[in-house]
C-alpha positions, 0 to 999 in steps of 0.5 A: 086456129089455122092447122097444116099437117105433113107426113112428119109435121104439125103446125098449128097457129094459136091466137093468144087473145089477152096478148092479142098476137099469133104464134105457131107450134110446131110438132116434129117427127125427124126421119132417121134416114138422112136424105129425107132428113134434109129434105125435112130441114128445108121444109121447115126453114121454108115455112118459117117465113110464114110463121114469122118470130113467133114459134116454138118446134117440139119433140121427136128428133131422132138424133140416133148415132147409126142406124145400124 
Protein backbone atom coordinates (compact mmCIF):
# COMPACT_ATOMS: atom_id res chain seq x y z
CA UNK A 1 0.00 0.00 0.00
CA UNK A 2 2.01 3.32 -1.20
CA UNK A 3 0.34 6.30 1.38
CA UNK A 4 1.29 10.38 0.76
CA UNK A 5 0.00 12.52 3.76
CA UNK A 6 -0.47 16.36 3.67
CA UNK A 7 -1.49 18.82 6.11
CA UNK A 8 -5.21 18.35 5.15
CA UNK A 9 -5.03 15.13 2.90
CA UNK A 10 -4.50 11.24 2.80
CA UNK A 11 -4.24 9.36 0.07
CA UNK A 12 -3.77 5.93 0.13
CA UNK A 13 -3.77 3.45 -2.69
CA UNK A 14 -5.27 -0.26 -2.24
CA UNK A 15 -4.33 -3.40 -4.27
CA UNK A 16 -7.53 -5.24 -4.62
CA UNK A 17 -5.74 -8.58 -5.43
CA UNK A 18 -9.02 -10.65 -6.42
CA UNK A 19 -9.56 -7.81 -9.12
CA UNK A 20 -6.18 -7.58 -9.68
CA UNK A 21 -6.30 -3.50 -10.03
CA UNK A 22 -5.37 -0.17 -7.70
CA UNK A 23 -7.59 2.49 -6.49
CA UNK A 24 -6.86 5.23 -4.02
CA UNK A 25 -8.78 6.53 -1.25
CA UNK A 26 -8.99 9.77 -0.29
CA UNK A 27 -9.18 11.33 3.06
CA UNK A 28 -10.04 15.29 3.22
CA UNK A 29 -10.04 18.01 5.60
CA UNK A 30 -11.16 21.19 3.55
CA UNK A 31 -10.18 24.52 5.21
CA UNK A 32 -12.79 26.95 6.13
CA UNK A 33 -10.78 29.64 4.94
CA UNK A 34 -11.19 30.41 1.30
CA UNK A 35 -7.97 31.00 0.00
CA UNK A 36 -6.13 27.90 1.40
CA UNK A 37 -9.59 26.52 0.13
CA UNK A 38 -8.64 26.86 -3.26
CA UNK A 39 -5.21 26.01 -2.91
CA UNK A 40 -6.32 22.87 -1.41
CA UNK A 41 -8.95 22.43 -4.75
CA UNK A 42 -5.74 22.71 -7.12
CA UNK A 43 -3.90 20.24 -5.23
CA UNK A 44 -6.23 17.62 -5.64
CA UNK A 45 -7.09 18.29 -9.21
CA UNK A 46 -3.18 17.98 -9.84
CA UNK A 47 -2.84 14.58 -7.89
CA UNK A 48 -5.71 13.21 -9.65
CA UNK A 49 -3.36 12.33 -12.64
CA UNK A 50 -1.83 9.99 -10.64
CA UNK A 51 -4.55 8.30 -9.20
CA UNK A 52 -6.10 7.84 -12.67
CA UNK A 53 -10.11 6.48 -12.89
CA UNK A 54 -10.06 4.91 -9.85
CA UNK A 55 -10.69 6.87 -6.64
CA UNK A 56 -13.06 7.85 -4.05
CA UNK A 57 -12.52 11.18 -1.61
CA UNK A 58 -14.30 11.07 1.68
CA UNK A 59 -15.39 13.20 4.47
CA UNK A 60 -14.62 16.78 6.05
CA UNK A 61 -15.69 19.44 3.59
CA UNK A 62 -16.69 22.13 5.95
CA UNK A 63 -19.27 23.54 3.66
CA UNK A 64 -20.14 26.15 6.38
CA UNK A 65 -21.97 29.58 5.30
CA UNK A 66 -19.79 32.13 7.05
CA UNK A 67 -17.25 31.97 9.25
CA UNK A 68 -18.52 34.45 11.31
Amino acid sequence: MDINVTNFCIEACIEDQELKCQWWLIRIYASTEDQTRREQWKYIEQRKRIWGDRWIVTRDFNDIRSNE
